[in-house]
C-alpha positions in Angstrom: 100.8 91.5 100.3 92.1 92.4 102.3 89.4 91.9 100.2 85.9 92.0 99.3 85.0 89.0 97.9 84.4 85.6 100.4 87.8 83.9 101.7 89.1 80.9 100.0 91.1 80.3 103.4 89.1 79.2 105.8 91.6 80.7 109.0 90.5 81.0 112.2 93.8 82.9 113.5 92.3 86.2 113.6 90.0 85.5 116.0 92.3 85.3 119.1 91.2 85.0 122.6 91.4 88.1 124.9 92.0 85.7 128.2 95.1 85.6 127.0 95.9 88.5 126.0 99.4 89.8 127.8 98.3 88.3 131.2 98.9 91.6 132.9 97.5 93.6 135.5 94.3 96.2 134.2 94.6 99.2 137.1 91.8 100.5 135.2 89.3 99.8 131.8 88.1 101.0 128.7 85.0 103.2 128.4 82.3 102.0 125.9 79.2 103.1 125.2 76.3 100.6 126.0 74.4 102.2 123.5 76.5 101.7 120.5 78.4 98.7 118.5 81.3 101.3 118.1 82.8 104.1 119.5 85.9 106.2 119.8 88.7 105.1 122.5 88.8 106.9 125.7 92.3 107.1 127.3 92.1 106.5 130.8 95.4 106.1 133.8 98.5 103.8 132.6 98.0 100.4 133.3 101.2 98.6 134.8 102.8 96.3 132.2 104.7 92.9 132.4 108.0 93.4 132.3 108.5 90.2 130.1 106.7 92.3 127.2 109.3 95.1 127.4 112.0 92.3 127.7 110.0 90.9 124.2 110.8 94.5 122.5 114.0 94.6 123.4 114.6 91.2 122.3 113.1 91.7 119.3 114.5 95.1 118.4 118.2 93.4 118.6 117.2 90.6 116.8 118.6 88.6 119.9 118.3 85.0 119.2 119.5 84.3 122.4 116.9 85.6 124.4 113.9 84.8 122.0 114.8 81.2 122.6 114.5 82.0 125.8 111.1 83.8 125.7 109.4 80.9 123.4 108.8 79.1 126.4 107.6 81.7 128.2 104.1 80.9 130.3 102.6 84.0 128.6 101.2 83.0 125.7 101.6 86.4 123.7 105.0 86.5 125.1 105.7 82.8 123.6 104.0 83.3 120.3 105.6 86.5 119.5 109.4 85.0 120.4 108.5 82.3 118.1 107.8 84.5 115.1 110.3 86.7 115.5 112.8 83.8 115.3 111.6 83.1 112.1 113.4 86.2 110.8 115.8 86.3 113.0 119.2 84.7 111.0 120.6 81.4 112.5 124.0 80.3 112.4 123.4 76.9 113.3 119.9 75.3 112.8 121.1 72.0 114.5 119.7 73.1 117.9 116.0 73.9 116.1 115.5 71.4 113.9 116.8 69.0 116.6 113.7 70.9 119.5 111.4 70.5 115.8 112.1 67.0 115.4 112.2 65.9 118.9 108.4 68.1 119.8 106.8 68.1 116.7 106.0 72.0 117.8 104.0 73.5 115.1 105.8 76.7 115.9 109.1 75.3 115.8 108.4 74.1 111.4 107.1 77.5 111.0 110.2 79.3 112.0 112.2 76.6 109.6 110.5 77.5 106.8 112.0 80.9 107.0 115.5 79.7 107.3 118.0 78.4 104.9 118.2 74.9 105.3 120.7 72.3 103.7 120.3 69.8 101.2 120.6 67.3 104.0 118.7 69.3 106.8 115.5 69.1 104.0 116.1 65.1 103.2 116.3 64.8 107.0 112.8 66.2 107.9 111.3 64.6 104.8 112.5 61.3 105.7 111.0 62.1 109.0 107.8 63.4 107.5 107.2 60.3 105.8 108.6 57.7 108.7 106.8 58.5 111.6 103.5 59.9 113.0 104.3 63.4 113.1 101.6 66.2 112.8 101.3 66.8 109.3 99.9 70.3 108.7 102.6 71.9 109.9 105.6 70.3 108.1 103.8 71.0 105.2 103.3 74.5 106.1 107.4 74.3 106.0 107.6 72.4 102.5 106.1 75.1 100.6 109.3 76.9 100.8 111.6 73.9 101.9 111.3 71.0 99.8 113.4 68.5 97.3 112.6 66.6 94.6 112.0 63.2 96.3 110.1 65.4 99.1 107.5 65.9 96.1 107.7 62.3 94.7 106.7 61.4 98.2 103.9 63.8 98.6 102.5 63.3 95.4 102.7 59.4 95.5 100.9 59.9 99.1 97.7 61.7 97.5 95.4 60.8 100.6 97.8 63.3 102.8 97.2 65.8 100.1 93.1 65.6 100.3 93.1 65.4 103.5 94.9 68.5 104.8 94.9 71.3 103.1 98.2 72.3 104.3 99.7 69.9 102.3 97.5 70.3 99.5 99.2 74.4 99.7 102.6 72.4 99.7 102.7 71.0 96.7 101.3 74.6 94.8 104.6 76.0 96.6 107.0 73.3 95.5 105.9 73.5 91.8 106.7 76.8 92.0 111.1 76.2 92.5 110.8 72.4 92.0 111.2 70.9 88.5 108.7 68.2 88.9 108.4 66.0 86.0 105.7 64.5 83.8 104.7 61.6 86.3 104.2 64.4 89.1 102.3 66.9 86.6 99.5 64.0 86.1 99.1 63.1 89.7 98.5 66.8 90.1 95.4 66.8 87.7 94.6 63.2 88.8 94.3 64.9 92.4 92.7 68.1 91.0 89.7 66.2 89.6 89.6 63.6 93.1 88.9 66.7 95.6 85.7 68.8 95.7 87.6 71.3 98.1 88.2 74.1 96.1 91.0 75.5 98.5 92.5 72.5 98.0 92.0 72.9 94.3 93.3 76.3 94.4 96.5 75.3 95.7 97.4 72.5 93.9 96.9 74.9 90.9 99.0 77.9 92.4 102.6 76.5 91.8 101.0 76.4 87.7 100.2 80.1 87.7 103.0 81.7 89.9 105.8 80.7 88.2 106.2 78.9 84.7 108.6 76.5 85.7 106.2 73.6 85.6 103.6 75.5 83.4 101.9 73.5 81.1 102.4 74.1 77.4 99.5 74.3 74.6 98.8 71.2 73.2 100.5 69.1 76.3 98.6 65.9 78.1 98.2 68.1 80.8 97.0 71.5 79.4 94.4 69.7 77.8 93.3 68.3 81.2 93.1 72.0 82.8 91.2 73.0 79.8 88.3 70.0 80.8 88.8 70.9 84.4 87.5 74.6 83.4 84.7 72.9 80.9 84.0 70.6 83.8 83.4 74.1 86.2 80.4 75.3 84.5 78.2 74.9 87.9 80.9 75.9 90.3 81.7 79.4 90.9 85.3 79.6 92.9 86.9 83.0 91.2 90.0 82.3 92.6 89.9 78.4 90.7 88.4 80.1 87.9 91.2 83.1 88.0 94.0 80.7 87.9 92.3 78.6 85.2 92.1 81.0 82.6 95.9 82.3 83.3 97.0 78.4 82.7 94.6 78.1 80.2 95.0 81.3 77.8 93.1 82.1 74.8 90.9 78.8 74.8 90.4 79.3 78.9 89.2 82.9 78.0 87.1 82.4 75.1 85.1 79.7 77.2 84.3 81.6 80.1 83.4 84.4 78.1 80.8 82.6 76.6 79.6 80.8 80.1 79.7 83.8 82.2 76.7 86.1 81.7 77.7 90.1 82.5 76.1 90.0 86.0 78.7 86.9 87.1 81.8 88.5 86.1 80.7 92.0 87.4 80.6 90.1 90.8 83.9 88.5 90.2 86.2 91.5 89.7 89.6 89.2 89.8 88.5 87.1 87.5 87.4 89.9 85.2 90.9 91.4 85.5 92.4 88.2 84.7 89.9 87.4 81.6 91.4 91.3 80.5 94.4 90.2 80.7 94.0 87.2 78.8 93.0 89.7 75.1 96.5 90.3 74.6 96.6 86.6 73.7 94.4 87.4 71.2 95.0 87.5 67.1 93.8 91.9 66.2 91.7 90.4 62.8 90.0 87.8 64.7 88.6 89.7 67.7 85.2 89.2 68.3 84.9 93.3 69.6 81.2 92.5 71.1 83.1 90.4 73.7 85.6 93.4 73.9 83.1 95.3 75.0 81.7 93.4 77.7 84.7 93.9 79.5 85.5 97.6 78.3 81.9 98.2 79.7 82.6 95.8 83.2 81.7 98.4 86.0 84.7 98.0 87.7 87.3 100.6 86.0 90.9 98.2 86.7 88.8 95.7 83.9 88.3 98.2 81.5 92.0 99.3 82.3 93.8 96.2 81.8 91.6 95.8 78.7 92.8 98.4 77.0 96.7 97.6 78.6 96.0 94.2 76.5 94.5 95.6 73.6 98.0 97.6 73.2 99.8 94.5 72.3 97.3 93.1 70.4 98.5 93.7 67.1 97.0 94.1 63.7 93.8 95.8 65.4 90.4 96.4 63.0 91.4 100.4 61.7 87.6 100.6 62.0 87.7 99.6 65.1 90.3 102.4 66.3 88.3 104.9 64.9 85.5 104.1 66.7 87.4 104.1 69.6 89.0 107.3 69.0 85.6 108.6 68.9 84.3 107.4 71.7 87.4 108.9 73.9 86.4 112.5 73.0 82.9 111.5 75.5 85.0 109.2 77.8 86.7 111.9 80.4 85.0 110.5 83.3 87.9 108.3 84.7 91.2 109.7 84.3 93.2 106.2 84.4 90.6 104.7 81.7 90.8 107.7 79.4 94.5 108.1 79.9 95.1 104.0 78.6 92.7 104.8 75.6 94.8 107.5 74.7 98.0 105.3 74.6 95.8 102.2 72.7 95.0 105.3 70.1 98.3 106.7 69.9 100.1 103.3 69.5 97.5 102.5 66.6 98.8 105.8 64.7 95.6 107.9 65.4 97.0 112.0 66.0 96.4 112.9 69.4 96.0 116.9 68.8 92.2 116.9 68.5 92.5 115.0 72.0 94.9 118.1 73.7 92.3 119.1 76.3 91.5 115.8 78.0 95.4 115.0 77.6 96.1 118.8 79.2 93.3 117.6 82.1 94.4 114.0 83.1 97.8 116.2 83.4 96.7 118.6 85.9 94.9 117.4 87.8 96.3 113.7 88.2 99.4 113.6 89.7 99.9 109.8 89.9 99.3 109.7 86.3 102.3 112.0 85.8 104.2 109.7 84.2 102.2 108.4 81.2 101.1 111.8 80.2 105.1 112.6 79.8 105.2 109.8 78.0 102.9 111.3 75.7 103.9 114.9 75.9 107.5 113.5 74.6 105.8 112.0 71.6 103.5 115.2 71.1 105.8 118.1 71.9 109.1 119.2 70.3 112.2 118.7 72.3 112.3 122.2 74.0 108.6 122.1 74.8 109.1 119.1 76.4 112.0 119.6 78.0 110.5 122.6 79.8 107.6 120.9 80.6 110.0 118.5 82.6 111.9 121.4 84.3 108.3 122.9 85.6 107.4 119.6 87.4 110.6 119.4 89.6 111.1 122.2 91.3 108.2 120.6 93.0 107.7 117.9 95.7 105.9 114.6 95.5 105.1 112.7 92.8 105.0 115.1 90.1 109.0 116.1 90.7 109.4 112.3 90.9 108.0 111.1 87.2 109.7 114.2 85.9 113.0 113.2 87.2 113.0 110.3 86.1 111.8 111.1 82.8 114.5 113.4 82.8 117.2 111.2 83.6 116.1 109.1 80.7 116.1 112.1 78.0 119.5 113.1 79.5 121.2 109.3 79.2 119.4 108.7 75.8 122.2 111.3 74.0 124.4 114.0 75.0 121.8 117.4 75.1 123.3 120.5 73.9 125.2 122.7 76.4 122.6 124.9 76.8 120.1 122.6 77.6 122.8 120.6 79.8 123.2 123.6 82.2 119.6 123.7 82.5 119.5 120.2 83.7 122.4 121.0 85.7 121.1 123.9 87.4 117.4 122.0 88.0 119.2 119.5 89.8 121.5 121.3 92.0 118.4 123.7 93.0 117.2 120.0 94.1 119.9 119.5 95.9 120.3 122.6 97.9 116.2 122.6 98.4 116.9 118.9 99.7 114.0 117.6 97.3 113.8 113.9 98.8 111.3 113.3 95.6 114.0 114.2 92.9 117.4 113.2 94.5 116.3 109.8 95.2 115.8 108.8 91.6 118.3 111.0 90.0 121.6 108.6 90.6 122.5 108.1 87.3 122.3 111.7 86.0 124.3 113.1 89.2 127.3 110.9 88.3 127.6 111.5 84.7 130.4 114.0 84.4 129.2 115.9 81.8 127.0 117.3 83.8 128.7 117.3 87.5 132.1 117.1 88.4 135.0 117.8 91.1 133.7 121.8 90.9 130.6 120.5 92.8 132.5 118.7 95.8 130.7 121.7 98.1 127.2 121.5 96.4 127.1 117.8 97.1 129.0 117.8 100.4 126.6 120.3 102.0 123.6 118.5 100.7 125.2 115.0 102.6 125.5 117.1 105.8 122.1 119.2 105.4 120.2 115.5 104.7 122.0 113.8 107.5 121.2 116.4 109.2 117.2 116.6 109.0 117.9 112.6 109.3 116.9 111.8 105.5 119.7 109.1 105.3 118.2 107.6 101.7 119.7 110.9 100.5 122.5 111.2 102.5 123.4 107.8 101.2 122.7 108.6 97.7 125.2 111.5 98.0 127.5 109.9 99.4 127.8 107.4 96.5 127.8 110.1 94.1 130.9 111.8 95.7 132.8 109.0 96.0 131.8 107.6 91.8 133.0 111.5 91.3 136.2 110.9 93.1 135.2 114.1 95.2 136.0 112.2 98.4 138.9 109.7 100.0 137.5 105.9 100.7 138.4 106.2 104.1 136.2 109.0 104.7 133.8 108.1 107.2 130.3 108.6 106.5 127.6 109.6 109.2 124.6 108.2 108.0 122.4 106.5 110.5 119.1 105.1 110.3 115.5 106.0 111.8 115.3 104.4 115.2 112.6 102.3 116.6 109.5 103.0 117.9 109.4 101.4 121.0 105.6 100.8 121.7 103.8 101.6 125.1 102.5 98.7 126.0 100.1 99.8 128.7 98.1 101.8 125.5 98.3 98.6 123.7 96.6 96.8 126.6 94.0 99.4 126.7 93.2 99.3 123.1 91.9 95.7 123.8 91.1 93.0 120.9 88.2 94.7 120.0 89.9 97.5 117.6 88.9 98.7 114.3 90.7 100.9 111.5 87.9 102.5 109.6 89.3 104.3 106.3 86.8 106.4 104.5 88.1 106.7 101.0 86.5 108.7 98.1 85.3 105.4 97.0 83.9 104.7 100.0 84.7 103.3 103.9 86.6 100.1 104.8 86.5 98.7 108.1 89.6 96.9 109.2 89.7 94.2 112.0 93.2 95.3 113.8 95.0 92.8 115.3 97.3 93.6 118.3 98.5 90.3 119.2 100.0 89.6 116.4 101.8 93.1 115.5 101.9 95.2 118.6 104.2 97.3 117.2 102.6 98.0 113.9 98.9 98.2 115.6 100.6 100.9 118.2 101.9 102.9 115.5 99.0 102.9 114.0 97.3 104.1 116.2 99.5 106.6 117.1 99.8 108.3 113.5 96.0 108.0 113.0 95.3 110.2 116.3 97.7 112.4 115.2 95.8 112.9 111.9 98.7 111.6 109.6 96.4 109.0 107.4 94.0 111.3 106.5 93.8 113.0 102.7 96.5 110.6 101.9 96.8 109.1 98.6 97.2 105.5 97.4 100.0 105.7 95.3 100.6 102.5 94.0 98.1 99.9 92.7 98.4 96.4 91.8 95.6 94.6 89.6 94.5 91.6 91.5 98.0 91.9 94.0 97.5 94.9 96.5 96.4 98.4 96.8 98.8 100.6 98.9 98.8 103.6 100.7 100.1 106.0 103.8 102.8 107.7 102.9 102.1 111.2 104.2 105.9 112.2 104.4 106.4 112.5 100.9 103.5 111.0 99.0 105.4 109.4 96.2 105.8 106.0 97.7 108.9 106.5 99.2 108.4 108.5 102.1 107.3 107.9 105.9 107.5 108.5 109.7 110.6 109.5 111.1 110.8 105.5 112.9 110.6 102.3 111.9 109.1 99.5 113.1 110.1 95.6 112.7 108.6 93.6 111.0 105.9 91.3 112.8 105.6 88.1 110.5 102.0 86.3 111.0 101.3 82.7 112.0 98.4 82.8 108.8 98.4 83.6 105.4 98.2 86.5 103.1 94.7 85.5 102.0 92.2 88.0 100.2 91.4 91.1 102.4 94.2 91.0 104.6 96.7 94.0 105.3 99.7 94.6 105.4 103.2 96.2 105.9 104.6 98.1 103.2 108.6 97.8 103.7 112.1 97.8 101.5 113.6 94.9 103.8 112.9 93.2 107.1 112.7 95.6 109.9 112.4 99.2 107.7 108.2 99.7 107.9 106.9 102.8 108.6 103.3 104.3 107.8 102.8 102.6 104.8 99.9 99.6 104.4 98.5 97.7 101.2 95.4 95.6 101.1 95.9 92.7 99.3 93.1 91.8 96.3 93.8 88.1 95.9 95.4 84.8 98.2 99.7 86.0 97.6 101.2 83.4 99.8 104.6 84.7 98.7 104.3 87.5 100.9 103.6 85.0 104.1 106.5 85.8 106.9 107.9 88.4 104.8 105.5 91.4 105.5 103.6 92.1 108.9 100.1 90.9 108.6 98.6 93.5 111.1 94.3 93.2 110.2 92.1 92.6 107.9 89.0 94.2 106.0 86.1 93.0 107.7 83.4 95.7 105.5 84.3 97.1 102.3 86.1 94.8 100.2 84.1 96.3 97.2 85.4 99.3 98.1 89.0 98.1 98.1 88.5 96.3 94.7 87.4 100.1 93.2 90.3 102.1 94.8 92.6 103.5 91.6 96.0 105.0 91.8 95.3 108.6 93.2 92.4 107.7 95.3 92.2 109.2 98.5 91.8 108.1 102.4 89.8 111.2 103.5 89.8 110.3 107.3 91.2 107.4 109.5 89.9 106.6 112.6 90.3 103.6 115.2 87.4 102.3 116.9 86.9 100.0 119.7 84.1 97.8 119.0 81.7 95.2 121.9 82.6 91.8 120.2 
């Protein structure tokens, strides 16, 4: 699930005391400069350890609930918070014990771990009816009800609007419920009715969350209540909260963008990049013979490149576009090389609109080579552009490669190959590229090539020993994603018995070292300089020990640096790290588990990269906007204290040139 622009979530979580931090015994200290704010960790002697931290890890490795219910009342603070979190993903049989402990001690802790569990219909009218009869701590139940919640629970909430204004936490509740709950007309109103009440914006962003997530409760053009978000934007003309603002236009569409168009002058939205993304989003709402292209342009010329992109995304469904128009554009593309992803999207908006692409061959041929991550739009376009044997070599030349490149080519070539039955030639051509990738164990290409390895006209019981010695070669090197893999394909080819007995494992922990932890301190910084420029990252150790250690770790060993970010997110995440294979699916030769967070994925923080609980490795995104979705799913393990501007620039294919950790005074 970070950013640049100022927090909407006031959270004062990250700021964690060092007096009581591990409680252990220093035998010696860190180093630091008195001359300097920052400076490079020196490694003194091992410090001695408690041994209730490396009962924590083991405890938390196992997923043991039993002695995690133990460790939550541990004296150690860090000890105690970290039990309590890890119970929160730690599956529970019974819940009668917990929610009994919840309800008898009102433990704030004790309601966050229940929010992460599956509770009954009764076990949720239980708590509610407690919520609402007695004096319990509100905040924190609340915190629970954004994922655990019922009908009445709602009704209750809503009816209760002083609750709502008053803690915020509450307020973010009822922005969760409307997000799975059905709530009704009656409840929609007291929404706006509380919307226009509070002059807390966070509290006005989270009412209006459950609205834009999900469009289960989203109002409708012409409704009671669209009309009343519409007036709540008109009535916004002196406030500036993006994130309001962002979620505004999304509920209110082509009326919500056409307004703030005309009220935001070109400075304002070039210092409000999310909302700029979401006002580009907005002109495929837009009727093609009634655009008004001097607004267009405002936002084609934005200086941030993801608004022009997502511009021209929209502009691609927008149909019925002025002809004159196109041609204009497909003018201006010939002088437009400067950003690959912009000029690669105007390509597709001129190519969709019918204009010939051949005059355009040499910027096409350029994003090509020298853009991997782009790799698979230009295919796209090469398949429209080139004849079928053209094409189809230019496939075959990407994939006897590693990395991205071999993976957009598979997968394009998976897709020509299912689409209809090639020609034998061709077939054994695709045959014999595959198998190479077998036999060279290309991780990039085998992972995404499934569906053409089980079609029998191209493999069948003949190739029991190509992919039988591939299975052993990848368990082998421990690449157990394609061990798996080929194990399904032998057994969907019938080349093996169902009893056979696979011997595919998984990476095994890293089990930090806790006496480096200690000596990192509280005090730690990540410091990414990108070619977009440097982000400073706040680390946080108490909360993900195991993340922050690995980091570490992989950053002095010089494993982040002239890594790519291959996958970007407009106004969700940017994410990076993967130095194993750098097509997003690759990483250390460990995992680590996953350390949920006490606070929210708010702008600026960052994050986890995983493909389930307990399976991270190097890989971290930075999240652009507030995704409380993410909250207890993904490690929260920092968060960018400098260069939020930075992070907002950073395209697919942008590049981490160096990573280092810093220790700074305060």
């Amino acid at each position: 699930m970070c950013n640049k622009q100022k927090p909407f979530i006031k959270n004062n979580s990250m700021k964690f005391s060092f007096k009581y931090f591990f409680h252990l015994t220093l035998l010696t200290f860190i180093s630091l400069s008195s001359s300097c704010a920052t400076q490079e960790l020196q490694i003194s002697e091992p410090i001695e350890v408690d041994q209730g931290l490396i009962t924590l890890s083991d405890a938390i490795m196992s997923r043991d609930i039993d002695q995690l219910w133990i460790l939550k009342e541990s004296s150690n603070e860090r000890i105690s918070d970290a039990a309590w979190r890890a119970l929160a993903i730690t599956y529970m049989e019974d819940l009668r014990e917990l929610i009994d402990y919840a309800l008898d001690t009102d433990h704030p802790k004790a309601w966050y771990v229940l929010r992460f569990q599956d509770l009954s219909e009764f076990e949720i009218e239980m708590i509610s009816t407690h919520f609402f009869t007695s004096d319990a701590n509100r905040g924190p139940i609340c915190s629970m009800f954004f994922s655990q919640a019922d009908r009445w629970t709602l009704d209750m909430l809503l009816n209760d609007g002083k609750v709502i204004l008053e803690n915020r936490k509450c307020a973010m509740a009822v922005g969760g419920m409307l997000t799975f709950i059905e709530a009704g007309e009656k409840n929609m109103n007291r929404v706006m009715e509380l919307l226009h009440i509070s002059n807390d914006e966070e509290i006005q962003a989270y009412l209006l969350y459950g609205f834009w997530r999900d469009d289960l409760n989203r109002p409708v053009p012409g409704s009671v209540v669209y009309d009343d978000l519409y007036r709540a934007l008109e009535n916004r003309k002196n406030n500036r909260s993006a994130l309001v603002d962002e979620f505004l236009v999304r509920l209110t569409g082509e009326r919500g963008f056409e307004f703030v168009m005309s009220h935001r002058s070109d400075s304002e939205l070039s210092e409000s990049v999310q909302l700029s993304v979401e006002l580009a989003r907005s002109v495929r709402l837009l009727k093609g013979n009634e655009l008004d292209f001097e607004v267009i342009d405002r936002l084609l010329n934005h200086p941030n490149p993801h608004v022009s992109v997502m511009t021209l995304e929209s502009l691609k469904e927008v149909e019925n576009l002025d002809p004159s128009r196109i041609d204009l554009l497909s003018g201006q593309i010939i002088h437009f090389p400067e950003n690959a992803e912009v000029a690669i999207t105007y390509l597709e908006l001129l190519h969709k609109n019918g204009v010939e692409l051949n005059e355009m061959s040499t910027l096409l041929n350029e994003i090509d080579q020298n853009h991997p991550y782009l790799k698979n739009r230009t295919l796209a376009l090469f398949k429209e552009l080139l004849n079928s044997e053209a094409y189809l070599q230019e496939l075959l030349s990407h994939i006897n490669r590693e990395g991205i490149e071999a993976q957009h080519a598979a997968i394009a070539l998976s897709e020509l190959a299912n689409s209809y039955t090639l020609p034998l030639v061709i077939r054994d051509r695709v045959r014999e590229a595959l198998s190479d990738a077998i036999r060279d164990q290309n991780r990039s290409v085998i992972t995404v090539s499934g569906q053409l390895l089980t079609n029998r006209y191209y493999f069948d019981e003949d190739d029991k020993n190509l992919f039988m010695n591939g299975y052993h070669q990848a368990v082998e090197n421990n690449h157990f994603a394609v061990a798996q893999l080929l194990f399904g394909v032998m057994l969907e080819l019938g080349l093996i018995e169902d009893d056979f007995n696979p011997e595919i494992g998984s990476n095994e922990f890293l089990n930090p070292d806790w006496s480096r932890i200690v000596e990192l301190g509280d005090h730690l910084q990540w410091v990414l300089e990108t070619n977009r420029g440097e982000i400073v990252i706040q680390l946080d150790p108490m909360t993900a020990p195991f993340t922050v250690f690995s980091i570490d770790s992989l950053t002095r060993a010089g494993k982040y640096n002239n890594v790519d970010f291959h996958r970007v997110v407009r106004n969700f995440v940017i994410q990076g790290g993967d130095f194993d294979r750098r097509d997003g699916l690759g990483g250390p030769d460990y995992r680590i588990p996953t350390e949920p967070a006490l606070y929210t994925f708010k702008r600026g923080m960052v994050g986890m990269a995983s493909s389930g609980q307990d399976t991270e490795g190097s890989q971290f995104f930075i999240t652009h906007t507030w995704t409380p979705h993410l909250d207890g799913l993904y490690t929260i393990f920092g968060e960018v204290i400098a260069g939020m501007d930075v992070v907002d620039q950073i395209q697919i294919g942008d590049v981490v040139l160096s990573a280092e950790i810093l220790v700074s005074e305060k």
